[in-house]
C-alpha positions in Angstrom: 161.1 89.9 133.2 163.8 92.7 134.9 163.5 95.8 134.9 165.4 96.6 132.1 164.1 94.7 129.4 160.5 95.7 130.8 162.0 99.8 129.6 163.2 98.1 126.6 159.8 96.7 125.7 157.8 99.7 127.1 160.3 102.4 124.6 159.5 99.9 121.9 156.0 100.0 122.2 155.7 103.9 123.0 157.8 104.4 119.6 155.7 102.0 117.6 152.3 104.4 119.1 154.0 107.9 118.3 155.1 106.5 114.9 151.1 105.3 113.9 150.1 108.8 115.1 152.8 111.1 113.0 151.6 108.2 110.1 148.2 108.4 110.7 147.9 112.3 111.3 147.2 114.1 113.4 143.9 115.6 112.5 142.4 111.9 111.9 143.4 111.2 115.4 142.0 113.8 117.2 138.6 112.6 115.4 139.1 109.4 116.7 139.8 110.6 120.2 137.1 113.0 120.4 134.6 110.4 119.6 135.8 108.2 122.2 135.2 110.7 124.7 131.5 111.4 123.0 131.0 107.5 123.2 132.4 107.2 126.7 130.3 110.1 128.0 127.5 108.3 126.7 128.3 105.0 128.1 128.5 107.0 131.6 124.5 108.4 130.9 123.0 105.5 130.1 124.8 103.7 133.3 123.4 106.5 135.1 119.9 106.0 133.8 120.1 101.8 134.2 121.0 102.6 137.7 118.2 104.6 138.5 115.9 103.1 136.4 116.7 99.5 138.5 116.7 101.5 142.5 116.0 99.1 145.5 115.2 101.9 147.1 114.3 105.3 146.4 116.2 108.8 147.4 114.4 109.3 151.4 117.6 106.3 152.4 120.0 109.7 152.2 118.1 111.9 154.8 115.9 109.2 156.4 116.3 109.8 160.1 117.1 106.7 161.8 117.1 108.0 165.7 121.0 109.1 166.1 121.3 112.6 167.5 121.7 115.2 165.2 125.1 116.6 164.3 124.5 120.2 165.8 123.2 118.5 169.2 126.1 116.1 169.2 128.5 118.7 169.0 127.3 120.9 171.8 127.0 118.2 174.6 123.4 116.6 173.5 121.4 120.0 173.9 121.3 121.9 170.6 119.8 124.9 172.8 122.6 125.4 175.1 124.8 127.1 172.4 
């Protein structure tokens, strides 16, 4: 498909949506979109909870210590004193 007949079809399209919504009104569209964000804000909770209801492993991985120097010693040469 070129280029311009994609614009073509894409105008089409974007007139067909703003005609629905002057149609349809306003106020009954902004329902509909305010309950998809309520129902998408949802959806991102209960991910949330599956997630950490189903943890291989628990929140000690994020500040386990696993031997590297740390970042203020590393810094200053390997002696976190000599600053």
């Amino acid at each position: 498909m070129s280029g311009a007949r994609n614009a073509v079809l894409l105008g089409i399209i974007l007139l067909a949506v703003t005609t629905t919504v002057n149609i349809i009104g306003i106020r009954l569209m902004a329902i509909i979109s305010s309950t998809g964000v309520v129902l998408e804000i949802l959806g991102v909770i209960a991910i949330v909870i599956t997630l950490f209801a189903h943890a291989k492993r628990g929140p000690s991985v994020l500040v386990h210590a696993t031997g590297a120097p740390a970042f203020s010693a590393a810094c200053s040469g390997g002696n976190a004193a000599s600053q």
